[in-house]
VEXMISE-844311 format. One record per residue (C-alpha): residue number from 1; residue in three letters; x, y, z. Coordinates in pm, whole numbers, m for minus. Example, Ala and Ser with C-alpha at 12.3 -4.5 7.8 and 13.67 -1.06 7.14 Angstrom:
  seq  type       u       v       w
    1   ALA    1230    m450     780
    2   SER    1367    m106     714
***
This chain:
  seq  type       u       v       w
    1   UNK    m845   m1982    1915
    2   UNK    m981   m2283    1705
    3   UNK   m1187   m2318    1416
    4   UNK   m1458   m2443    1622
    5   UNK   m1446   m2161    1845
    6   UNK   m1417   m1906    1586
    7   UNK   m1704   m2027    1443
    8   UNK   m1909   m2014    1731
    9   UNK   m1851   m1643    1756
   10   UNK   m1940   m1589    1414
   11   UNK   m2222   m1766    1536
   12   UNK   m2292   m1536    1800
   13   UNK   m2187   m1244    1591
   14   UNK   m2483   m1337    1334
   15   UNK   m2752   m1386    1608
   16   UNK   m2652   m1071    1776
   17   UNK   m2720    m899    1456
   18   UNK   m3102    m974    1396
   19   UNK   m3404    m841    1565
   20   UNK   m3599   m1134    1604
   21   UNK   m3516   m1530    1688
   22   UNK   m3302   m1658    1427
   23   UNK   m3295   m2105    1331
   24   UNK   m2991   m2288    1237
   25   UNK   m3115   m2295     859
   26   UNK   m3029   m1955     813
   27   UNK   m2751   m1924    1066
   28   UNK   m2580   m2210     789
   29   UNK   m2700   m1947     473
   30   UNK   m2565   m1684     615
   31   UNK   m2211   m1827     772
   32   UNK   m2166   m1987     431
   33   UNK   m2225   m1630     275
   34   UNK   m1974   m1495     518
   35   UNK   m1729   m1819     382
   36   UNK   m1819   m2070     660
   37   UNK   m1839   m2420     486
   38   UNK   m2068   m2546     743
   39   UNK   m2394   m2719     725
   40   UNK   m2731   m2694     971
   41   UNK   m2631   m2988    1161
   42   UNK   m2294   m2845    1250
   43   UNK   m2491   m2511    1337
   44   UNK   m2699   m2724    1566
   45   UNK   m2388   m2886    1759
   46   UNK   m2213   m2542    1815
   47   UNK   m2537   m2369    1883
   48   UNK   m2563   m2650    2186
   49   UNK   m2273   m2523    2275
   50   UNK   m2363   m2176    2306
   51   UNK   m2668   m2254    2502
   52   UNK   m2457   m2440    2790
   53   UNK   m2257   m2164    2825
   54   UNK   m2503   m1953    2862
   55   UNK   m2435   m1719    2515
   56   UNK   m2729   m1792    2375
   57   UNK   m3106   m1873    2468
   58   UNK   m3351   m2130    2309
   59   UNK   m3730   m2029    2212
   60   UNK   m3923   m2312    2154
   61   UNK   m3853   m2446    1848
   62   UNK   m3811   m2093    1646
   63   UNK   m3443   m2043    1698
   64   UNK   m3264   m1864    1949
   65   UNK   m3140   m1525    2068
   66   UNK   m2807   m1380    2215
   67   UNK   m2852   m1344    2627
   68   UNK   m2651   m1069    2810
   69   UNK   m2348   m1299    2915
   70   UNK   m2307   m1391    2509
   71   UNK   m2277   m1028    2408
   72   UNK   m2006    m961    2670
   73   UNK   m1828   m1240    2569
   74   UNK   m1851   m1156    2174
   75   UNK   m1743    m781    2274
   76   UNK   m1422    m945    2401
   77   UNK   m1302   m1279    2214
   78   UNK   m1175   m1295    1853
   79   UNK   m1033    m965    1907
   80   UNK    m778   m1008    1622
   81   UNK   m1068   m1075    1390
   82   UNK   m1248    m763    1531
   83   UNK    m996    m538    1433
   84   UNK   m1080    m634    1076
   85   UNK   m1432    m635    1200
   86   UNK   m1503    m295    1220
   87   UNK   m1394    m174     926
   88   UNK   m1541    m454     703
   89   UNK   m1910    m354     838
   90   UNK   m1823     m18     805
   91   UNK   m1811    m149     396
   92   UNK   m2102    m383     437
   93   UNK   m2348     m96     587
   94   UNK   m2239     124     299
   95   UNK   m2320    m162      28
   96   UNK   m2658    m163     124
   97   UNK   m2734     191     164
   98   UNK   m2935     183    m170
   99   UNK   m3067     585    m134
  100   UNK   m3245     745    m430
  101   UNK   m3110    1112    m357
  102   UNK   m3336    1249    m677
  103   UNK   m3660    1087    m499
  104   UNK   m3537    1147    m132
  105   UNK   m3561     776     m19
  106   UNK   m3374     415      57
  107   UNK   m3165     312     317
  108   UNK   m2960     523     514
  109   UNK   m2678     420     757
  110   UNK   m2799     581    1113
  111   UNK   m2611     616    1458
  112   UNK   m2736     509    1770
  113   UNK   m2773     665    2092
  114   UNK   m2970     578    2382
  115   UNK   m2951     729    2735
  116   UNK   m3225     736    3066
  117   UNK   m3478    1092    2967
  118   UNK   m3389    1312    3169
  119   UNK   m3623    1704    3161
  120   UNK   m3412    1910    2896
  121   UNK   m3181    1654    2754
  122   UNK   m3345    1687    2418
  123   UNK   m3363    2064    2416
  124   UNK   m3004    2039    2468
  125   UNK   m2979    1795    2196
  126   UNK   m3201    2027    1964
  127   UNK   m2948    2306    2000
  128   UNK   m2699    2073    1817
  129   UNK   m2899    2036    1530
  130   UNK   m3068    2361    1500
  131   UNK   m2672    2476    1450
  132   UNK   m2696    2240    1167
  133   UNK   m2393    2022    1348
  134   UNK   m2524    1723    1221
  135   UNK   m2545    1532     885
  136   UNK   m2894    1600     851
  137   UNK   m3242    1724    1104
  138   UNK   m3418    1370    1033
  139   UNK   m3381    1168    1297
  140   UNK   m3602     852    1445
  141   UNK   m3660     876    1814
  142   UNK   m3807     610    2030
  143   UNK   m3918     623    2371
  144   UNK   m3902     295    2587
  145   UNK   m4024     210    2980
  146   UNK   m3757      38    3132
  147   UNK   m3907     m42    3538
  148   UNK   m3950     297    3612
  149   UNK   m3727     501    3370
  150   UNK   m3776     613    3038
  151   UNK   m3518     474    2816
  152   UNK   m3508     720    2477
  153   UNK   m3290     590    2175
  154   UNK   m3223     797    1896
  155   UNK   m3111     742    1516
  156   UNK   m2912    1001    1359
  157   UNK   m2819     973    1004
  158   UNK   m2454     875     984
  159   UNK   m2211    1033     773
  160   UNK   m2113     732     583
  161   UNK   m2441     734     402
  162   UNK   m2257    1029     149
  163   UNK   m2059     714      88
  164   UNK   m2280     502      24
  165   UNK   m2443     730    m183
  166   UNK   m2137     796    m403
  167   UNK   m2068     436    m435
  168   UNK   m2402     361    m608
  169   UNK   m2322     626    m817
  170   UNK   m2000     484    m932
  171   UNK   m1762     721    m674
  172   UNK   m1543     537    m499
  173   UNK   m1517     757    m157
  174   UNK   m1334     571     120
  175   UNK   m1368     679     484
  176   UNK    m992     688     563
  177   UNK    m969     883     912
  178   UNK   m1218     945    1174
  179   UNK   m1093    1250    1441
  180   UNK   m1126    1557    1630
  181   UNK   m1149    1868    1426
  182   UNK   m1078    2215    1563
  183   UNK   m1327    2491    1448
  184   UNK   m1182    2835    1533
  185   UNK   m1465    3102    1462
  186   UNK   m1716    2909    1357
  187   UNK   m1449    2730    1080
  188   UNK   m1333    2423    1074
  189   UNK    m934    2472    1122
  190   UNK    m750    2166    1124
  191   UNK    m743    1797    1279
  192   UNK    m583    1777    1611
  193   UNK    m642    1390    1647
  194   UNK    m675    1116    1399
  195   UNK    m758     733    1456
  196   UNK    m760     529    1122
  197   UNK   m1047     306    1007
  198   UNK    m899      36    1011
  199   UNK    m709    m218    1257
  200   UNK    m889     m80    1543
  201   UNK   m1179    m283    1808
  202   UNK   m1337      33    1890
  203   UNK   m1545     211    1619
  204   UNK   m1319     510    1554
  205   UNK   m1528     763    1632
  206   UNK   m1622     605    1899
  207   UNK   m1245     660    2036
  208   UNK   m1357    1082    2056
  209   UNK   m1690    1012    2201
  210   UNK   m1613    1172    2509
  211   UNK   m1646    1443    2745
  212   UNK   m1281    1463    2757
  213   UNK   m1220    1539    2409
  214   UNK   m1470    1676    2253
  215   UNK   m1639    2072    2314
  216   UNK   m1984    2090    2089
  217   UNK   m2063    2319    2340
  218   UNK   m1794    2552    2297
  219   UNK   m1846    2558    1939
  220   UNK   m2234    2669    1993
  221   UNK   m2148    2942    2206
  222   UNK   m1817    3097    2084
  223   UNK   m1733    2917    1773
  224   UNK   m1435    2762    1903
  225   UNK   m1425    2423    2006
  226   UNK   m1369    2037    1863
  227   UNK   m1629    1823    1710
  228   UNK   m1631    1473    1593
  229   UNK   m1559    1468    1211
  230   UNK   m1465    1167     926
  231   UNK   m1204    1259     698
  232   UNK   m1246    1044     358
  233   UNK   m1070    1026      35
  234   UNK   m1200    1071    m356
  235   UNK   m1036     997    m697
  236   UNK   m1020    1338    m833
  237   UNK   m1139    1278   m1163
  238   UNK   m1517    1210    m967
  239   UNK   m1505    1533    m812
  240   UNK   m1721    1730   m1032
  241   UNK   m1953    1473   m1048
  242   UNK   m1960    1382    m611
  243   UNK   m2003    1809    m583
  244   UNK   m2328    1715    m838
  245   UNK   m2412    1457    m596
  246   UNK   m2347    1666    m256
  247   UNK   m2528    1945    m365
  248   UNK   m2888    1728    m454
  249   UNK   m2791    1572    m129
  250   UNK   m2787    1909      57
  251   UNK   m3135    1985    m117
  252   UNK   m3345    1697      50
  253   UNK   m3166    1765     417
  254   UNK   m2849    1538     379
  255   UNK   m2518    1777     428
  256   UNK   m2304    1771     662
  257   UNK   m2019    1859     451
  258   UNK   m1718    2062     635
  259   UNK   m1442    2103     413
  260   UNK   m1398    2009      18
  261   UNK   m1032    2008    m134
  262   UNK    m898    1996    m440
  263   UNK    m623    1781    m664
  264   UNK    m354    1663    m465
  265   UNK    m450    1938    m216
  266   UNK    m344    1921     173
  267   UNK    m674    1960     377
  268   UNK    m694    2053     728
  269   UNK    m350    1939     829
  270   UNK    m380    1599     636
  271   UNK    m163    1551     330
  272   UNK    m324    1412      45
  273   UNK    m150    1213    m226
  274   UNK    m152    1323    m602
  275   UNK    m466    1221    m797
  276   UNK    m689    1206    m502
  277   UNK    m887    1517    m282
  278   UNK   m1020    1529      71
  279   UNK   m1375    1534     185
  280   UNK   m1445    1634     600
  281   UNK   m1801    1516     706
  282   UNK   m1938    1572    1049
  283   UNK   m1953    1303    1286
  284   UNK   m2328    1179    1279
  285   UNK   m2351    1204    1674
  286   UNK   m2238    1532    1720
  287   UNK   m2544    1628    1864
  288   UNK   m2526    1356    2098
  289   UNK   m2187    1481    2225
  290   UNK   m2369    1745    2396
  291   UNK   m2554    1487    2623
  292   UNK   m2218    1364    2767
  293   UNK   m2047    1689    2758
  294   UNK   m2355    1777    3003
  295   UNK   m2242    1561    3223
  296   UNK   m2471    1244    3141
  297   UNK   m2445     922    3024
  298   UNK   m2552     800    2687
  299   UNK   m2439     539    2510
  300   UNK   m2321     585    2140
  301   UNK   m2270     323    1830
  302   UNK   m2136     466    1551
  303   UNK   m2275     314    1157
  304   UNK   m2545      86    1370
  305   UNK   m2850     m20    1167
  306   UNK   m3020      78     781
  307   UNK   m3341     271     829
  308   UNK   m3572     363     560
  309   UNK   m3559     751     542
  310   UNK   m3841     847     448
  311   UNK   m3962     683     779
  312   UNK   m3762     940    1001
  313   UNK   m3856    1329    1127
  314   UNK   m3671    1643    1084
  315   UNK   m3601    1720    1473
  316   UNK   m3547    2117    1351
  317   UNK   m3515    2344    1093
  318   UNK   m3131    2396    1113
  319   UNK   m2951    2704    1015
  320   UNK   m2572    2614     963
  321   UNK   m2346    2834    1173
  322   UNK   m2051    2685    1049
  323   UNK   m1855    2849     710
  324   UNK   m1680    2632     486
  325   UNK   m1362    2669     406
  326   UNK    m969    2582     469
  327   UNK    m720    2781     668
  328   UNK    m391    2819     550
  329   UNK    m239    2638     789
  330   UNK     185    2501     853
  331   UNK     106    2248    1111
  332   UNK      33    1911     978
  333   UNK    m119    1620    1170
  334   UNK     164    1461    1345
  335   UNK     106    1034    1366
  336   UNK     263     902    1687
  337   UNK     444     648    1499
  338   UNK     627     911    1333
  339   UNK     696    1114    1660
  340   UNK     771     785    1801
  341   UNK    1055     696    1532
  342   UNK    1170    1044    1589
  343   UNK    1280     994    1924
  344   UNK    1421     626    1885
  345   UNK    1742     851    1755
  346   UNK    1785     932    2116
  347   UNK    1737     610    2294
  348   UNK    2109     568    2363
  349   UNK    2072     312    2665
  350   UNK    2331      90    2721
  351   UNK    2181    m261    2784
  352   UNK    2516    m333    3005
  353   UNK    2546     m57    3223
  354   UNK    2204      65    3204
  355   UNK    2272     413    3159
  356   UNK    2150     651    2906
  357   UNK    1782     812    2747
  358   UNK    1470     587    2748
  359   UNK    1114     771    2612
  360   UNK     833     891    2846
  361   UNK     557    1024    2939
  362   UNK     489    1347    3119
  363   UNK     125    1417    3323
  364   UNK      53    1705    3492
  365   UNK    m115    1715    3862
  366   UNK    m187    1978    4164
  367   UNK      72    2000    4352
  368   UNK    m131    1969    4671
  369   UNK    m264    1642    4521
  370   UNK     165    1502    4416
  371   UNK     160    1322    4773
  372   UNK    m157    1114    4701
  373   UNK     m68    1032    4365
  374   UNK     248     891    4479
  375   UNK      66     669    4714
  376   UNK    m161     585    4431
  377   UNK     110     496    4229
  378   UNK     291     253    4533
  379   UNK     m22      96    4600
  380   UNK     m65      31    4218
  381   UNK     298    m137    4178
  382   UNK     262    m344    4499
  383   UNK     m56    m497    4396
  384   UNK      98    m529    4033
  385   UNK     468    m553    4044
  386   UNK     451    m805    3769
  387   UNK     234    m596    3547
  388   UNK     353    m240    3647
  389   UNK     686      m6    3625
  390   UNK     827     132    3974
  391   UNK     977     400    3841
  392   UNK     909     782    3801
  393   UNK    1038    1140    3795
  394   UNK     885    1463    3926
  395   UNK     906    1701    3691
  396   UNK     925    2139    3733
  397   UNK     802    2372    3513
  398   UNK     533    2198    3339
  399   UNK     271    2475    3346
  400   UNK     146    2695    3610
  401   UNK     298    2751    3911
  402   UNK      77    2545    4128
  403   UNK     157    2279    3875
  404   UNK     388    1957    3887
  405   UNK     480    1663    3627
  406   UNK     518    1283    3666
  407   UNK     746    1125    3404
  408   UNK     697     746    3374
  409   UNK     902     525    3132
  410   UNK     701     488    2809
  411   UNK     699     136    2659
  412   UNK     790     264    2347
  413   UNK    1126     294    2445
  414   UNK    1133    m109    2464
  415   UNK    1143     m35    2098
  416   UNK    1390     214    2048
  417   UNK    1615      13    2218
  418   UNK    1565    m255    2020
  419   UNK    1565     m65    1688
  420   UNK    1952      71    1865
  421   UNK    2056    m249    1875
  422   UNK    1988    m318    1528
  423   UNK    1676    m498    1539
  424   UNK    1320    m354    1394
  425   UNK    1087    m381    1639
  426   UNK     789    m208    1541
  427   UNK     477    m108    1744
  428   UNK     165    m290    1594
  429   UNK     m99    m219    1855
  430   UNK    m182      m4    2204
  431   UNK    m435    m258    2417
  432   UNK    m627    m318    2671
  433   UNK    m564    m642    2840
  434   UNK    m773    m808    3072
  435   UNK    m563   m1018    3359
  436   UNK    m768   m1347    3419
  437   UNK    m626   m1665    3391
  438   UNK    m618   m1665    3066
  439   UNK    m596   m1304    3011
  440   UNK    m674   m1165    2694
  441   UNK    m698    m814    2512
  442   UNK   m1071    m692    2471
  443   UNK    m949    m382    2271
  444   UNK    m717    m275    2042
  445   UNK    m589      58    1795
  446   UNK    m338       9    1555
  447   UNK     m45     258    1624
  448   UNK     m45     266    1255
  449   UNK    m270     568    1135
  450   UNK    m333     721    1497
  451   UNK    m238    1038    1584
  452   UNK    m197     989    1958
  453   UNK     m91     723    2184
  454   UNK    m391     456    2163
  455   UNK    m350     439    2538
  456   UNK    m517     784    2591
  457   UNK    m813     719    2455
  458   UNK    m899     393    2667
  459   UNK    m751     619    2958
  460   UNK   m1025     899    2825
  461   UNK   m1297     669    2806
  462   UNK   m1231     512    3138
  463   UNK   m1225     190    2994
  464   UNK    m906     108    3234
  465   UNK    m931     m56    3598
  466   UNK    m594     m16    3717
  467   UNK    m671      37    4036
  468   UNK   m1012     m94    4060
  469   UNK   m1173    m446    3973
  470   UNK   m1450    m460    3686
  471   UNK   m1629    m770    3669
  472   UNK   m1355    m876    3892
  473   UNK   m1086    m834    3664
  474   UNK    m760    m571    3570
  475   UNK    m760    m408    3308
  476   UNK    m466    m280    3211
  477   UNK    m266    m100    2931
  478   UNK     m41    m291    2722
  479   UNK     150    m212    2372
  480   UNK     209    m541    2095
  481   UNK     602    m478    1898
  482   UNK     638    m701    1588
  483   UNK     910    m847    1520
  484   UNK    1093   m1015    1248
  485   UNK    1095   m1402    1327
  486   UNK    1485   m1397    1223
  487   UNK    1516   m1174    1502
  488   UNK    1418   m1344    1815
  489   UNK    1669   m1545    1971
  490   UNK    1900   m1176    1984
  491   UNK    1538   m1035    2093
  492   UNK    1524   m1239    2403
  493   UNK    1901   m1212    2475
  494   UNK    1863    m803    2499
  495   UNK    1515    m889    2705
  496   UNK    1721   m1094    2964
  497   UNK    2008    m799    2987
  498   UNK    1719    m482    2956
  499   UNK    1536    m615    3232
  500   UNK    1480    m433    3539
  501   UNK    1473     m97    3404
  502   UNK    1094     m63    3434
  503   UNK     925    m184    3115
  504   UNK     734    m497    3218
  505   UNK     727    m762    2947
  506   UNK     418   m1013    2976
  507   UNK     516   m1207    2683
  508   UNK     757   m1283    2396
  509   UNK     541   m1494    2205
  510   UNK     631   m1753    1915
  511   UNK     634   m1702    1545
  512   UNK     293   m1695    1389
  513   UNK     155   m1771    1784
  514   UNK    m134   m1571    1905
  515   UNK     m98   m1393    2214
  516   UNK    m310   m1269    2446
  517   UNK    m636   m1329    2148
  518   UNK    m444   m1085    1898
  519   UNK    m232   m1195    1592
  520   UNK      44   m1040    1401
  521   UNK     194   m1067    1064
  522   UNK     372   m1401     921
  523   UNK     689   m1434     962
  524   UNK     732   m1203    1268
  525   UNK     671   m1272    1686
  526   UNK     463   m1076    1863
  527   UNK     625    m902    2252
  528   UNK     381    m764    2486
  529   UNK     490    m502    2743
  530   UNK     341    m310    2993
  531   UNK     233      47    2937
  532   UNK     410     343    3145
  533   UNK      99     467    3156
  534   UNK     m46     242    3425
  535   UNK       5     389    3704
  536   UNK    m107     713    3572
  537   UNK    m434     535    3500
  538   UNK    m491     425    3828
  539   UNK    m422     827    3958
  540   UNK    m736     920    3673
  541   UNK    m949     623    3860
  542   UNK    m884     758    4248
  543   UNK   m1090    1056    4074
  544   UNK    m737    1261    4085
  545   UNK    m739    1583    3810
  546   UNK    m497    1476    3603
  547   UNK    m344    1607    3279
  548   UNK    m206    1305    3047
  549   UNK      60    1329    2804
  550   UNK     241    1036    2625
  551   UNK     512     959    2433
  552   UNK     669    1344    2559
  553   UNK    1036    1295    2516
  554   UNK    1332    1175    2676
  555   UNK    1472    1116    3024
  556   UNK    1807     952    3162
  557   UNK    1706     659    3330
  558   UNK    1984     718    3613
  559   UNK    1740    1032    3728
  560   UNK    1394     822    3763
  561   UNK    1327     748    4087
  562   UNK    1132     442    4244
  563   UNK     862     282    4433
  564   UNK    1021     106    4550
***
């Protein structure tokens, strides 16, 4: 992308983020705050741009606005610089949470939900916050007539407001992990998933907001159950002074608080390095999860806007059901890079003969429903033979007895093959890439800090169209290796003797190139392959009950069969 194009997204980026029609005199102040060296003028000639395209929308001679096409397209381009993005606001939005805790008032960072009012929907979301699963009963809830439905949108205090609060206080708290959290009898247990805060295009706990992950209900009822939670690290020399600071919090309705640790001190299955100690939050929508566990739809942004909170209204009078404390637990979160590395060990295939173990993936169907999902699976690879693996293995014994298993070929094994063969290839990102002419991923998660394959989650979220057009376009999954730049004339001599076993590559790019809108590190090439998972996407889509497992284990390549 070009400098004048990445400045017309920060362009769009800026005018996206006001409430009101915004000139090019303070589009130029504020893209020179942001390290722009641009002047009005300029502003004006990009902002001309803009309006032919139709991203943006003149008023008179007060400024413009940001029209409906302009948001889609700043959702999807620049998506290197949106995996830096995220994270960076994240920092902003605590910066200027200026909150007098002693006074009970400044800025808060707030969540925002909005769904279509439906009769009950905010009894149901009352529950949630009567059980004190929230970071605190104040919310601000506004009703809006859209034709004729009632559009409510609701902002709940989000739990990066403790850090903000800690920072102005001179504790440095960083929000390291956001993830599901298992609470076994009414106590929080351990972290079964983990996505990190950073390098990801998808707000990372917006990756659990699902009804496919997540069980607030459950936890209501019966006490067991997973619930969206942020996992954040602390110098340990602050932590009397940020249990000070929690506990005048707690007094004026801000909590929240799931799990403290101590020096050095492992917490909930994540290891925590000497000098430091862990702090669990609950997720600021948890209440919200109930809405889409319900069955409805309702639209969540994570750390969205600064409200004044003294201008909010407790919802409830909460009584916490949830103890704190910290099982003794063995089990540590596992991160799929390291399960990933694990198994490269046993990627013996011989690029010659093409015989030996490749990694895959194992889901679990119906056996009444294998037939269909085969044809599912044909149709898939005839429409996308370039983009899609043919091969497969039915696999026994996966579960019950009315049970079966589809192995596909993970991409990861494009890597262990690679790593066999003496070269580090290393998996920088699971994506989703949108085929268009000039296709282009619209998100990405850093392997990196995640504790499942990325893929899942878009899988989860049904952000995939494998089998189905959106906005007349495939979406499909895709995984970026980096590679060292030393390495790539071998790299593309193994490609040209690997292929044909089933790992589609889209494209070896060229040192310090970006592909597909996503960069890499200097110094290394970026490949692009196609995700096993594919095809098991487009099963999920046909509305097929489906059970998805990645990265799984290992499978000789001689016993997949095809669809050859």
């Amino acid at each position: 992308m070009s400098d004048s194009e990445h400045k017309m997204v920060e362009i769009l980026r800026i005018i996206n983020e006001q409430d009101e029609i915004i000139g090019s005199k303070k589009i130029a102040k504020k893209l020179q705050y942001r390290g722009f060296d641009i002047g009005e003028r300029a502003v004006r000639y990009h902002l001309k741009i803009l309006d032919e395209r139709g991203f943006t929308e003149r008023k008179g001679n007060f400024g413009r606005i940001i029209t409906n096409l302009g948001k889609e397209e700043l959702n999807n381009a620049l998506i290197y610089d949106q995996v830096d993005f995220i994270f960076s606001k994240s920092e902003e939005l605590i910066y200027h949470s200026f909150f007098d805790f002693e006074n009970g008032n400044g800025n808060i960072i707030t969540c925002t939900s909005s769904f279509n009012y439906q009769e009950g929907l905010l009894k149901l979301i009352k529950r949630g916050f009567q059980a004190g699963l929230a970071i605190s009963p104040y919310i601000d809830c506004q009703k809006e007539k859209i034709g004729d439905k009632e559009l409510i949108k609701i902002n709940t205090v989000c739990a990066t407001t403790i850090n903000g609060v800690l920072l102005s206080n001179g504790v440095i708290s960083q929000p390291v992990y956001s993830g599901l959290l298992e609470v076994e009898d009414y106590m929080p247990k351990q972290f079964t998933h983990l996505v990190s805060f950073k390098n990801t295009s998808i707000t990372p706990l917006e990756a659990f907001t699902t009804n496919k992950m997540t069980s607030v209900r459950d936890v209501l009822e019966t006490g067991t159950g997973n619930i969206p939670a942020i996992f954040n690290i602390i110098p340990a020399s602050s932590r009397e002074k940020t249990l000070s600071i929690l506990e005048k919090l707690k007094r004026i309705d801000i909590g929240g608080v799931l799990n403290i640790g101590k020096n050095s001190e492992d917490v909930l299955g994540i290891p925590i390095t000497e000098g430091m100690f862990g702090l669990t939050v609950i997720g600021g929508v948890t209440p919200l999860c109930l809405v889409y566990e319900g069955g409805y739809d309702v639209n969540i942004k994570i750390g969205e806007e600064i409200l004044k909170y003294e201008n909010l209204n407790p919802i409830t009078n909460p009584k916490n059901v949830l103890k704190q404390g910290n099982y003794r637990i063995s089990n540590k979160v596992q991160f799929i890079l390291s399960k990933a590395w694990n198994l490269f060990e046993g990627v013996n295939f011989d690029v010659e003969t093409h015989n030996g173990n490749l990694i895959t993936n194992v889901s679990i169907i119906k056996k009444e429903d294998l037939d269909r999902s085969i044809e599912v699976m044909y149709s898939t690879y005839k429409n996308l033979s370039e983009y899609v693996s043919p091969y497969y293995k039915i696999v026994n014994d996966v579960g019950d007895y009315n049970e079966i298993g589809i192995a596909t070929i993970c991409s990861l094994s494009l890597d262990g093959i690679l790593v066999n063969n003496g070269i580090l290839s290393t998996p920088k990102y699971g994506g989703l890439l949108e085929i268009k002419p000039n296709p282009q991923f619209i998100e990405l998660i850093a392997y990196g800090g995640s504790s499942l394959d990325p893929h899942l989650i878009y899988i989860f979220k049904d952000l995939t169209s494998v089998s189905h057009n959106k906005k007349g376009y495939k979406r499909l999954l895709s995984s970026v290796k980096e590679i060292p730049v030393v390495a790539r004339e071998d790299t593309q001599n193994l490609l040209s003797l690997i292929g044909g076993i089933g790992i589609p590559v889209y494209k070896v790019g060229k040192p310090r190139e970006i592909v597909y809108n996503t960069k890499i590190d200097a110094y290394n090439f970026a490949i692009v392959a196609g995700s096993g998972l594919n095809t098991i996407a487009a099963i999920k889509e046909e509305n097929i009950d489906i059970k998805i497992k990645a990265v799984e284990g290992l499978e000789k390549f001689s016993n997949m069969e095809t669809l050859n």
